[in-house]
C-alpha positions in Angstrom: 33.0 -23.1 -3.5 35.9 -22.0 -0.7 38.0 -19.4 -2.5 38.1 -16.5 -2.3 38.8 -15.5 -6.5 40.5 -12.0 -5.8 43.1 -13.5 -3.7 43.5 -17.3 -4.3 45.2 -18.9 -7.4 43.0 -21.4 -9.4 45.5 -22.8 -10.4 49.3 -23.0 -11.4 51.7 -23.0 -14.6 54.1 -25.4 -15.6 56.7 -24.2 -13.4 54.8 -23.6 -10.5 53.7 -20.4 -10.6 50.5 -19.2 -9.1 47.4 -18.5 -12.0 44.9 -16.1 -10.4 41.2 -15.2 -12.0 42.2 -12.0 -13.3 45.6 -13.1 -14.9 43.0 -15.1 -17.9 39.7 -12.7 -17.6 39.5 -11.2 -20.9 39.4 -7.5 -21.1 36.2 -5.5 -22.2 37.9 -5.0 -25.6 38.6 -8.9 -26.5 35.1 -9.6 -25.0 33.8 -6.7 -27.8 35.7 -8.0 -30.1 35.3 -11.9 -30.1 31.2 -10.5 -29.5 32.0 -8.5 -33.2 33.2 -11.3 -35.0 30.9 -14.4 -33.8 27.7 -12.2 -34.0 25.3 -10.3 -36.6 22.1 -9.0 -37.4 21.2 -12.7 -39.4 21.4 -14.6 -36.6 19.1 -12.8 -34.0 16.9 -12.6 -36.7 17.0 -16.4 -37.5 16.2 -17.5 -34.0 13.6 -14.5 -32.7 11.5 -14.6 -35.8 9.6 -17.2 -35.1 10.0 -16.7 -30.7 5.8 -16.6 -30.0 5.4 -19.7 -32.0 7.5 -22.3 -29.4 9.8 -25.0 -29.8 8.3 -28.4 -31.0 8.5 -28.8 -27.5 5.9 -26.6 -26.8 3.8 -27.0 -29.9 3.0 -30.5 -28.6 0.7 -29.5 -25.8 -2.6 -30.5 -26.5 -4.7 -27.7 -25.8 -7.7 -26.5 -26.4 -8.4 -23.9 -27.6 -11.3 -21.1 -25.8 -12.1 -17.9 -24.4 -11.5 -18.3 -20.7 -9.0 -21.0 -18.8 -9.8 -24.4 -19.2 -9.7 -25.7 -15.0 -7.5 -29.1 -14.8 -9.7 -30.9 -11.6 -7.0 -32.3 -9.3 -4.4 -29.7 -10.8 -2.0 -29.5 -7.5 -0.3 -26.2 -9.7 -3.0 -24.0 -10.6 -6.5 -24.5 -8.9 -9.5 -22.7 -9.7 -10.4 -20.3 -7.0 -13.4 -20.8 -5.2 -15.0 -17.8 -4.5 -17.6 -17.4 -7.0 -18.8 -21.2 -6.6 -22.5 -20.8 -5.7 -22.7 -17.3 -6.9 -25.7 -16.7 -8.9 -26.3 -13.5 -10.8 -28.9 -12.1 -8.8 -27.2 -11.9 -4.6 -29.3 -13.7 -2.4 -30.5 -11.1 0.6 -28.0 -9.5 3.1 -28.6 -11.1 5.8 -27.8 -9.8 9.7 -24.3 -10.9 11.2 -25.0 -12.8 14.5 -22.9 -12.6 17.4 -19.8 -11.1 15.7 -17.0 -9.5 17.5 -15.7 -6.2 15.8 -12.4 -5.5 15.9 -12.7 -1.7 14.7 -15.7 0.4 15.0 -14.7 3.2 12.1 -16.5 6.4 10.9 -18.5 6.7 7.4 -15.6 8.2 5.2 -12.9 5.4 6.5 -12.2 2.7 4.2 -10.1 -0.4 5.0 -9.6 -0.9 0.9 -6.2 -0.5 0.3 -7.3 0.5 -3.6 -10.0 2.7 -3.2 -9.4 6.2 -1.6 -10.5 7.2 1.8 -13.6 9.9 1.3 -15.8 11.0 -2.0 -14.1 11.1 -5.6 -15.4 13.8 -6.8 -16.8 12.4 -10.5 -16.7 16.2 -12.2 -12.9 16.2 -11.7 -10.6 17.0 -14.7 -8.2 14.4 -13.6 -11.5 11.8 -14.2 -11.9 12.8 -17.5 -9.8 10.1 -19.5 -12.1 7.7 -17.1 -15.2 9.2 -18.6 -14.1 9.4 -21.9 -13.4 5.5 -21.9 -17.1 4.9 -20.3 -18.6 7.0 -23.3 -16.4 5.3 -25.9 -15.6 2.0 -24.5 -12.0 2.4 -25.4 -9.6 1.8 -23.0 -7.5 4.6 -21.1 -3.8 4.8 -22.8 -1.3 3.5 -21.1 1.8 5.8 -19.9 4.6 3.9 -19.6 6.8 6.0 -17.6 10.3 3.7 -17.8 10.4 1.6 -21.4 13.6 -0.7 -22.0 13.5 -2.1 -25.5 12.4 -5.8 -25.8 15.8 -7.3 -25.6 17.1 -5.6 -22.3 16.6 -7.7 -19.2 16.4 -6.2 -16.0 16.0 -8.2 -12.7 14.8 -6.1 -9.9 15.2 -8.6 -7.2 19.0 -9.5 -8.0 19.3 -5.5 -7.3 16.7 -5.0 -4.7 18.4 -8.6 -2.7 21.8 -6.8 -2.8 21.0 -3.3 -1.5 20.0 -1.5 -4.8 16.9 0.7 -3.4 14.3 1.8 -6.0 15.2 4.6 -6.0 18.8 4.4 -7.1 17.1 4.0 -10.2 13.8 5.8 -10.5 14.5 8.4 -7.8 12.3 10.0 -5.2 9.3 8.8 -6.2 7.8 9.4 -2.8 8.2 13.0 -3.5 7.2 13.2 -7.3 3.4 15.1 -8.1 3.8 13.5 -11.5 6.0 10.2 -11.5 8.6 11.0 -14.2 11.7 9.3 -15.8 14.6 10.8 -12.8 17.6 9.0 -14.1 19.1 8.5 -17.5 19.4 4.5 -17.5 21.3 4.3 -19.9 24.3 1.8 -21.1 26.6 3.8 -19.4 24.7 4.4 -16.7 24.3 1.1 -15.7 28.0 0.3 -16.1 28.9 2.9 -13.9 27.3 1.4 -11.1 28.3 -1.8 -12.0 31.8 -0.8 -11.6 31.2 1.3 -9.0 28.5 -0.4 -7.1 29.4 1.1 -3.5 28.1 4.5 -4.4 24.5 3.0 -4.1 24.3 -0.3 -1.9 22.7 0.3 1.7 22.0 -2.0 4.2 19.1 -4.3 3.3 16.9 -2.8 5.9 17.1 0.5 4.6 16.0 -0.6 0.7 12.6 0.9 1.5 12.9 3.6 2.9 12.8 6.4 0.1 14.2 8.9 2.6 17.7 7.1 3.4 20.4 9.1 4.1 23.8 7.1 5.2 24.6 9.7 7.9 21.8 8.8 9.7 22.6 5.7 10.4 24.2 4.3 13.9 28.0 3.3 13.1 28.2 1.1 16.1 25.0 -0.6 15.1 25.9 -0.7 11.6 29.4 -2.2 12.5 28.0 -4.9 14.6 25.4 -6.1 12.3 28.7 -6.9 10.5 30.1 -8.6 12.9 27.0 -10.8 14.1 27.1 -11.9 10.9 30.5 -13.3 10.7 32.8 -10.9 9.3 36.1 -10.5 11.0 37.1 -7.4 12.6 40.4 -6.9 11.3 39.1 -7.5 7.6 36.2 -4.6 8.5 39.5 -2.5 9.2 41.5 -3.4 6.3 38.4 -2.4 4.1 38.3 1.2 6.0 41.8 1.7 5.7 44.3 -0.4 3.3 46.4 -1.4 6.8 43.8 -0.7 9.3 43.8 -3.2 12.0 40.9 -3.9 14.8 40.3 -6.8 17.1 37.0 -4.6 18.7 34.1 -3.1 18.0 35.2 0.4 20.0 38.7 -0.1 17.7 36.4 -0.6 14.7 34.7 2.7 15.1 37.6 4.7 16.4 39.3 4.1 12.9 35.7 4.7 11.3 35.4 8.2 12.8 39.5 9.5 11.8 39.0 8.2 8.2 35.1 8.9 7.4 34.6 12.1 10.3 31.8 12.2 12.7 29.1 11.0 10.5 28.6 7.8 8.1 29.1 8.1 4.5 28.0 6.2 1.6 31.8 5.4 0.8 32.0 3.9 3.9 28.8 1.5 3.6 28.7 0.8 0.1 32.4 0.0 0.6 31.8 -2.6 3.8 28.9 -3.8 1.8 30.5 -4.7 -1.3 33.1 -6.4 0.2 31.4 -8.4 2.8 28.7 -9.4 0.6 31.0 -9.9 -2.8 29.2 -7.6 -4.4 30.6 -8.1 -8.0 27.9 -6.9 -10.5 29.0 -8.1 -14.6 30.7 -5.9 -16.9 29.6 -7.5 -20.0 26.6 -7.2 -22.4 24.5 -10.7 -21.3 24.1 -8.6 -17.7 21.4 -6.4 -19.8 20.7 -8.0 -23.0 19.3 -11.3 -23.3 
């Protein structure tokens, strides 16, 4: 689609007057309101009680029915993988490693797991002691589910992570948390507020990561010309630092960057160049959260 929908009519009225986007968006009120009068408790209840059951649709697989997956030979979706074929409960002998090549010769207490930790655990510890309890009970370890959303919120991390939402925006510095803890409200209104203000959070997509970002450590002049290698004009970068800023250079680019934002960069000045080169528009309504 070629239009830009801030600017561009869609369209005109009988005597030829331009139509644009927002002239027939409804406001939040009529969307509340048409939402009050079309919905009710009945019908979400009519068409989630029976949700687990499927539609007839889905009732007409033939399955059958057992305690472990039932492998489809010649399945090109799900295969079964292949490395316990051959595997017999009792492990044939190790046997010696000929003519092998090591790429790292490591000390005793180095581990290449990625899971397990590096060293001994030390099994009297009190922070082991939900882990014994389970092995003397056989009943698994509770669960602590640190952020819970009811069943009929939907969040999609990737739509926020792909547009420069960072993690922690939304769960805060985890990287520096002893105990991982709920940081932020995430609430309702929470959420809208960065939906309507979305440039108070987005970073470049580099920088989504990196849980100790700070804007004003960032490069303006690289910052600026990653905007520019990727297409965007330099006149429209200056119109979005300044309402009638004007550039046709990098160096002009920057020199307006630095007598409107100061010496270093700020978020307003990223999250703004982001949102409006990327069309950042997050939705206002409720089907953005609740499905």
């Amino acid at each position: 689609m070629n239009i830009n929908l801030t600017k561009d009519p869609i369209g005109q009225t009988p005597d030829g007057k331009d139509v644009f986007l927002k002239d027939i968006w409804p406001t939040n009120e009529e969307v509340f309101s048409t939402m009050a009068t079309c919905m009710d408790r009945a019908m979400f209840q009519a068409r989630y009680a029976d949700v687990y059951m499927g539609d007839a649709h889905w009732q007409a697989i033939n399955v059958t029915g057992s305690e472990t997956y039932q492998w489809r030979a010649g399945s090109t979706y799900v295969a079964n993988p292949p490395y316990f074929e051959g595997m017999t409960m009792t492990p044939a002998p190790v046997q010696d490693i000929i003519d092998a090549k090591p790429l790292l010769i490591l000390g005793d207490s180095i581990t290449t797991d990625h899971i397990s930790p590096a060293g001994n655990i030390k099994a009297d510890s009190p922070k082991l002691e939900l882990v014994r309890k389970a092995q003397e009970t056989g009943e698994p370890i509770p669960w602590v589910k640190v952020h819970k959303a009811p069943d009929y919120v939907y969040f999609n991390h990737s739509a926020h992570l792909n547009r420069g939402i960072s993690c922690q925006s939304c769960h805060g510095k985890v990287n520096e948390m002893e105990v991982v803890k709920h940081a932020e409200p995430q609430s309702m209104g929470w959420c809208l507020d960065c939906h309507r203000n979305p440039e108070q959070n987005l970073r470049p997509l580099d920088q989504i990561t990196n849980l100790n970002y700070k804007p004003g450590d960032l490069d303006r002049a690289a910052f600026y010309q990653s905007l520019l290698g990727k297409g965007v004009k330099a006149d429209e970068i200056a119109a979005t630092i300044q309402e009638d800023g004007k550039a046709s250079s990098l160096d002009e680019i920057l020199a307006l960057a630095s007598s409107t934002y100061g010496k270093n960069v700020t978020q307003l000045e990223v999250g703004s160049q982001l949102k409006k080169h990327w069309q950042v528009m997050p939705p206002e309504n409720c089907t953005a959260c609740h499905r």
